[in-house]
N, C-alpha and C positions, 0 to 999 in steps of 0.2 A: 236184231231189227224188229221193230211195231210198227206193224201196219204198215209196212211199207217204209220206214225212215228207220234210220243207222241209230244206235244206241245215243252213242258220238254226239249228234242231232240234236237227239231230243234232250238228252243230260245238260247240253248247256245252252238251249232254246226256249225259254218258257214261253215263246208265241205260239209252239206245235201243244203248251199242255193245255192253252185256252180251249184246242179242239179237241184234242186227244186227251181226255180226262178218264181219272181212275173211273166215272162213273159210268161215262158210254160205252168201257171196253166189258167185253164178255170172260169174264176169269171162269177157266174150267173147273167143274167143281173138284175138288179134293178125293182123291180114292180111298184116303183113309178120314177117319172120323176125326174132325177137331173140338178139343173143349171151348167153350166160351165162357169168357171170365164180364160179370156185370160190371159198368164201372163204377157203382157202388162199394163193392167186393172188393175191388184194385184199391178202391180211397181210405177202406177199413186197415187193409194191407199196409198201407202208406203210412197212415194215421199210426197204427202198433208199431211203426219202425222197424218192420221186416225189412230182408234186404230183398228188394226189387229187383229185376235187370228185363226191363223195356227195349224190343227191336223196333223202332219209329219205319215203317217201312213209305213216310210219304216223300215228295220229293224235297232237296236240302233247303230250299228258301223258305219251303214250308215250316221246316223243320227247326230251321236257326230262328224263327219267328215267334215263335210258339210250340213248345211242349212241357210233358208231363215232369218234371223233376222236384227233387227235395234231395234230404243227406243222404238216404238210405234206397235214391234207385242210381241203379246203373241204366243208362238211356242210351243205345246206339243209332243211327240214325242209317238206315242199308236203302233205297228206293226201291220197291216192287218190282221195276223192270229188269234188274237183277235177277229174276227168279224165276223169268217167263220163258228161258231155254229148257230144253231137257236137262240140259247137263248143266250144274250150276255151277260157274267155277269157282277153284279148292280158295282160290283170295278172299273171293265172297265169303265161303264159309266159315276160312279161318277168323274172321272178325265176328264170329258168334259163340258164345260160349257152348259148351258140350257137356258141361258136368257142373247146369243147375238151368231149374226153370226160366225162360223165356215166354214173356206175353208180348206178341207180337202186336200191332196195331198202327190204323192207318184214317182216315178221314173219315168214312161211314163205314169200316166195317169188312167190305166185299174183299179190298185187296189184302188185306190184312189175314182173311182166312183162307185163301188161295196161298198164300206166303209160308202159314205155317201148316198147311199141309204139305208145301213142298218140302220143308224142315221136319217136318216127322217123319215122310217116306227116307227121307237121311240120317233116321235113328237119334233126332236131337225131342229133348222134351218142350213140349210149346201147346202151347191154347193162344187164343187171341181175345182182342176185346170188344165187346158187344157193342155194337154203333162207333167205335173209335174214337174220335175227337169230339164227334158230335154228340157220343153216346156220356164224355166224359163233360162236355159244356151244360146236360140236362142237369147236372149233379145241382143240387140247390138245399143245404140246412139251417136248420131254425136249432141253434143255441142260445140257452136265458143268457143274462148279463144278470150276472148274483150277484153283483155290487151296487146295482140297481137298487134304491132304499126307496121309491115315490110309492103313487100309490100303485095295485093293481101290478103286472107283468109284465115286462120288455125283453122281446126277443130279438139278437140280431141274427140277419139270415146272411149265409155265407155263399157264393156261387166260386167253387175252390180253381174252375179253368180260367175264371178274368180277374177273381180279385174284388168283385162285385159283393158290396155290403147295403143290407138295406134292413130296419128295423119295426118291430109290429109291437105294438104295447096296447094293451088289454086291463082294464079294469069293469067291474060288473059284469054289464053286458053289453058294452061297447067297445070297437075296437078302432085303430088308426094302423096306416103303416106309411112310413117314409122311406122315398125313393124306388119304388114297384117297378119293378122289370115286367116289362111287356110278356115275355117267354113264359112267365111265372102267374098270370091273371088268376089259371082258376086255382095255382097253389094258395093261393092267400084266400082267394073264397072258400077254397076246402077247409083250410087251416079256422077260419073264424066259425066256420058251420063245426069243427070238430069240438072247437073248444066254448062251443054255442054261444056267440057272439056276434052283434054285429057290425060288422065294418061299415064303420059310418064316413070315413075318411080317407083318400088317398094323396099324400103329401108330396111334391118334389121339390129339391134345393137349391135345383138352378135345369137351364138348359141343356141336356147334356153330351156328353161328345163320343163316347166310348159306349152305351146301350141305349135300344131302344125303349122310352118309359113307358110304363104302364098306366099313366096316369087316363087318358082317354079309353080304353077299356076297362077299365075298373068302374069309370064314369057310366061306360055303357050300362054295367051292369050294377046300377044305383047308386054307386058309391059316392060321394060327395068328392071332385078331382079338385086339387089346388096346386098354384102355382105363385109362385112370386112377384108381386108386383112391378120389382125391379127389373124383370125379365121379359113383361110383352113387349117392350120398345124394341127388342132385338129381332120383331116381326110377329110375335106369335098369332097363328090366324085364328086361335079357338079361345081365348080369352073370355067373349061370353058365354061360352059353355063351362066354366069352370069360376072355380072361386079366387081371386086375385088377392094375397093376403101382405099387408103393408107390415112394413117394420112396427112391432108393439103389439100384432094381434095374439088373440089366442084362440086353440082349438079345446073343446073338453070331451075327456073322452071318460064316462064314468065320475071319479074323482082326481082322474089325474090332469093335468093342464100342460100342453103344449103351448112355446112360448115363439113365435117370430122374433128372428134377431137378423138382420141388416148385414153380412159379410163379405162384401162384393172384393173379388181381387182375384182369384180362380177364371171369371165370368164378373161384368154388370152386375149381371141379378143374383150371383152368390145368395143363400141366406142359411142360416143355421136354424136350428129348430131344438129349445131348449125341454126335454120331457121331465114334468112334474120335478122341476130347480134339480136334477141329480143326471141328465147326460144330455149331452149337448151333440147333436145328429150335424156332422158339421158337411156336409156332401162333401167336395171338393177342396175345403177350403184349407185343412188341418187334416191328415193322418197321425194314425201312429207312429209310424217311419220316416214321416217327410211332411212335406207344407205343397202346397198347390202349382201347378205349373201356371204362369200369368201370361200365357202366348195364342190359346186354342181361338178364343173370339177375335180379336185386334190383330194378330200374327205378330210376325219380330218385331214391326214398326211400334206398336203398341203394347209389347210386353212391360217396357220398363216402367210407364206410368200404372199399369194392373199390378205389378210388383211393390210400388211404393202403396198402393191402394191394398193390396192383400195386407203387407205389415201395418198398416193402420189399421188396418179389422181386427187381425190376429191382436194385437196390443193393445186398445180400448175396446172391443168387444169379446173378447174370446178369453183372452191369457188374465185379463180384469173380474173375471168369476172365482168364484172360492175354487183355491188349490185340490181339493178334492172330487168336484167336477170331473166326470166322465166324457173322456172324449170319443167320439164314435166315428170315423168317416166314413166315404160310401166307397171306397176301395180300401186294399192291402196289398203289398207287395213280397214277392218271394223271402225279402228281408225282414218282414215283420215278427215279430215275436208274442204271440196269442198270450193273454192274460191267463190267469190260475184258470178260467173258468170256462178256456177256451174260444174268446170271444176277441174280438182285435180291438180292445178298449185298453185306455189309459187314463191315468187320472191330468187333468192339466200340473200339479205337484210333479208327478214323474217325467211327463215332457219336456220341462224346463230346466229337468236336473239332466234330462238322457237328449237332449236334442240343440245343438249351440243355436240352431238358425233362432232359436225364440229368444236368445239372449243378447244377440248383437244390434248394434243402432241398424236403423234406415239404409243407410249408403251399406255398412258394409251385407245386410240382408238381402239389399237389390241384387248387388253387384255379387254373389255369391250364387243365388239364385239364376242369373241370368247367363252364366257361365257353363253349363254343366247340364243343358237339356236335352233329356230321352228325345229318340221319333215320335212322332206326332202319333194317336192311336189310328190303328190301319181304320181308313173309313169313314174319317171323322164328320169329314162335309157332306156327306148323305146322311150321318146319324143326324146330324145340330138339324139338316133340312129336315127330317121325319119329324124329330120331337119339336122342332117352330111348325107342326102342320102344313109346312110349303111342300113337301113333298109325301105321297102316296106311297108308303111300302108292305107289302104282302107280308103274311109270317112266318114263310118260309124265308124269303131274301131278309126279312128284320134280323130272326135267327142268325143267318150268313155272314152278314154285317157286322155284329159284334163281336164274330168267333175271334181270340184270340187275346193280348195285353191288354190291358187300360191307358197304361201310360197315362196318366193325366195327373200325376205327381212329377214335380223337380226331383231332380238326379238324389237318391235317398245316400251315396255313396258322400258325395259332399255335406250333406245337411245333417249329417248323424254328428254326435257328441266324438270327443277323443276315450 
């Protein structure tokens, strides 16, 4: 029993956890010492292909939602309130391994180190993870793209808990970046002040549904924000405050040149953004793994005419570039397979050999695509409000709002090659 209500209750109640959350409860502290592991540290772990073994201690709907996985972790998923008796029973324990490290963890942190100190005064080895979910959603890296041949430096930045791709290219002493996460504002002013430059530009590719953009704070702080033209009609309230960029424009940043290209099919205002003719920033519209879902703006009603409008972009503007072309989207998914250099880029050449959806006519790409679609990303109609400016949100609850999948790719299972 918590707080007064039956285990029973609360396990299969998620009304009592809107009240009763990991954060307003009082977790005793630990009598013996636990380690904490950064989630930096955990992602280096991942990345060497250690083998991991993760105790997820949040509740299952959490959990079946979003979590930390790859080849090389074992993820179990035990809920905190398991662990709040004295006596913890042996069921509980038997589903925890006893002969190898356990990093326990949980939402921000608190229940996660109560958990594994109850697991050490039990003689099992365990630390936990520092901020938990949240601690693992700060994670945010800047990997070059070495295939990059334009002028000047493109980095893409990788956020490894949503999937979230966003890219900063540098020449001189000027800089751009496409697609800026709100969360990230002063990482990219650090970033351009490290590598003395300045950021003249802040780019997005469309409205988006899965995070908060960073484009109106970066604007705050001098940056030049821009948006797509195709994209106020979908309401946006800050249009003259930002730069609206028509199919055909360019941006210069040093000597490289960013190219506006028109890709509506993901969203209306899709657009790609072509850097110095060698990679092609496609937001939504083209992954490496998949092609765009055409449902988030118009819903079911409207997916199949975005669908027929995506495969017209992809095929006269995108798949119509030289085969060697870099393709870059603003997510990845668990399926993706990073290129030699670490970066979630493909050449359009590789695409068309590793991906059927870009080979088939119209009908059968609609009718494939339309078959087979993920949940929608949790949140999405509060995020599309923030970023159209119709809605106010803090940056804390912005944070809260993205925690978790993107989804905003068609089913990657059907669209992948044989």
């Amino acid at each position: 029993m918590i707080l007064g209500i039956p285990y029973e209750v609360l396990s299969g109640n998620d009304r009592y956890w809107d009240v009763y959350t990991m954060d307003e409860m009082d977790f005793p502290t630990p009598d013996v010492e636990v380690e904490s592991v950064l989630p930096t540290e955990l992602k280096a772990r991942i990345d060497a292909k250690e083998n991991v073994t993760l105790l997820d201690a949040r509740m299952e709907s959490d959990y079946n939602e979003w979590k930390i996985d790859g080849e090389n972790v074992e993820s179990i998923n035990v809920p905190y309130f398991n662990f709040l008796d004295e006596e913890i029973d042996d069921e509980i324990l038997a589903q925890i391994p006893d002969d190898q490290a356990v990093t326990v963890l949980c939402a921000k942190g608190g229940a996660s180190e109560f958990v594994a100190g109850s697991l050490k005064e039990q003689g099992y080895d365990v630390n936990h993870l520092e901020d938990g979910m949240n601690g693992w959603a700060s994670i945010y890296e800047a990997v070059e793209v070495e295939r990059y041949d334009g002028a000047g430096t493109l980095l893409q930045y990788q956020r490894p808990s949503s999937g979230c791709l966003g890219y900063f290219v540098h020449d001189g002493d000027e800089a751009a970046v496409i697609d800026p996460l709100r969360a990230f504002t002063d990482r990219y002013l650090a970033d351009a002040d490290e590598l003395g430059v300045d950021l003249q530009y802040a780019i997005d590719t469309h409205i988006h549904a899965d995070h908060i953009s960073g484009i109106r704070t970066l604007a705050a702080e001098g940056v030049e924000g821009s948006i797509p033209a195709a994209a106020v009609d979908r309401g946006v309230t800050y249009a003259d405050d930002v730069t609206v960029a028509d199919d055909g424009d360019e941006f210069q940043v040093g000597d490289a040149t960013i190219e506006t290209i028109f890709t509506p099919g993901h969203t209306s205002g899709m657009t790609s953004y072509l850097i110095d003719g060698e990679l092609l920033a496609t937001g939504d519209g083209l992954f490496v793994e998949s092609v765009a879902r055409p449902d988030l703006e118009e819903g079911d009603e409207g997916a199949k005419d975005a669908a027929k409008q995506l495969y017209d972009s992809l095929q006269e503007r995108v798949l119509s570039l030289p085969d060697d072309t870099l393709i870059g989207g603003a997510h990845f998914s668990d399926s993706a397979v990073p290129a030699a250099d670490g970066t979630y880029t493909a050449s359009i050449g590789e695409l068309e050999k590793d991906m059927a959806a870009l080979t088939m006519d119209k009908d059968e790409f609609v009718e494939l695509i339309l078959s087979d679609m993920p949940p929608r990303p949790a949140n999405y109609e509060q995020i599309i409000a923030t970023n159209l400016g119709q809605q106010a949100t803090g940056d804390e609850e912005a944070f809260e709002l993205e925690l978790g999948p993107n989804n905003c790719a068609a089913s990657q299972e059907s669209l992948a090659g044989d």
